[in-house]
Phi, psi and omega in degrees: 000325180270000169269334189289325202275329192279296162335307189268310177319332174314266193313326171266300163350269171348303185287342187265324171305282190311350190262349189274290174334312164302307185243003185245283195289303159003269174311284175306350153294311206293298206301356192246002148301336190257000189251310164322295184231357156248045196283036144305275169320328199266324199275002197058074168023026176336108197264131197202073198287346164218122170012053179120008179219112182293087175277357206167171172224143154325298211277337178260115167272163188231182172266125166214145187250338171290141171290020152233044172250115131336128159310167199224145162298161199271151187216140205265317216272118185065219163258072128115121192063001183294082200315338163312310213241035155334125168170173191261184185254357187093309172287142198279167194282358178247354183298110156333308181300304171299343180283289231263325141345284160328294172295318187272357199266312175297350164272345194265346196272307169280354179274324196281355184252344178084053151280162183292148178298343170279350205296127109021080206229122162317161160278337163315330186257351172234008171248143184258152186256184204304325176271335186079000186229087198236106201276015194220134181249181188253131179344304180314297203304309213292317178295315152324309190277007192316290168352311188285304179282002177248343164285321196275337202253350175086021206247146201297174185260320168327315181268019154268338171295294178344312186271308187282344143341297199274301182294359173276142157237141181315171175308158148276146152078016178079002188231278198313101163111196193213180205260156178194121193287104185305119171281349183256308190263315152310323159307297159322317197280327188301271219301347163305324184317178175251000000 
């Protein structure tokens, strides 16, 4: 009887030192490491080109449709960039919905950019990626649309090169991934222009 009573004292002792540890002190080191020294990142990489007004997060794509915005990847999530309902669309590389999707997204994609009918459309630009809120397109989509948007904004095509320059970001860690334009933060720099 007295090892079952010694046992179980063992044993909520344990659950109550480890639920402290765990779930009190833990947490509060990572967040006040994270407030210390990434606090940008830790706060969700909010983007705020003016004072006290919040446009946006680096990590989250948004939808923009005007021809003189860069596109965005196609999103999935909700109705669409909706950060509640992440998620993909699910259908598979043999799904018909998805073949006839594809196709229609590669014709409106050469029409709204004036590409050839033959042209070469990333896949970034007519597929959604698994979360629907992918705030980056791929160098390639992004050099497409330039056109369209150095025509609508009246702006030279160099200084749209220029701008999707500034808004890539490199591999991760110099190796990992491919380069990616944050679609959110070019679009800001286009509308800063004069």
């Amino acid at each position: 009887m007295k090892t079952i009573f010694k046992d179980t004292l063992t044993s909520i002792l344990a659950t109550l030192v480890l639920g402290l540890v765990l779930c009190g002190l833990y947490p509060l080191i990572v967040y006040g490491a994270g407030q210390l020294f990434f606090p940008h990142q830790a706060n969700g990489s909010l983007i705020e080109p003016t004072k006290g007004k919040i446009v946006g997060s680096e990590w989250l794509g948004q939808n923009f449709t005007s021809v003189k915005y860069f596109h965005p990847r196609p999103s999935a999530a909700g109705t669409g960039y909706d950060a509640l309902a992440s998620g993909g669309t699910n259908l598979g590389p043999t799904s018909q919905k998805l073949m006839d999707a594809v196709k229609a997204a590669v014709a409106q994609y050469r029409t709204e950019n004036n590409l050839p009918s033959d042209a070469l459309v990333p896949a970034d630009a007519v597929t959604s990626s698994g979360s629907g809120l992918d705030p980056h397109i791929s160098v390639k989509n992004a050099q497409l649309q330039a056109a369209r948007v150095a025509k609508a904004r009246s702006l030279s095509a160099g200084d749209v090169a220029a701008a999707i320059a500034k808004a890539t970001d490199g591999r991760s860690l110099g190796i990992f991934g491919e380069p990616g334009v944050n679609v959110l933060k070019l679009n800001l720099d286009l509308d800063g222009r004069p």
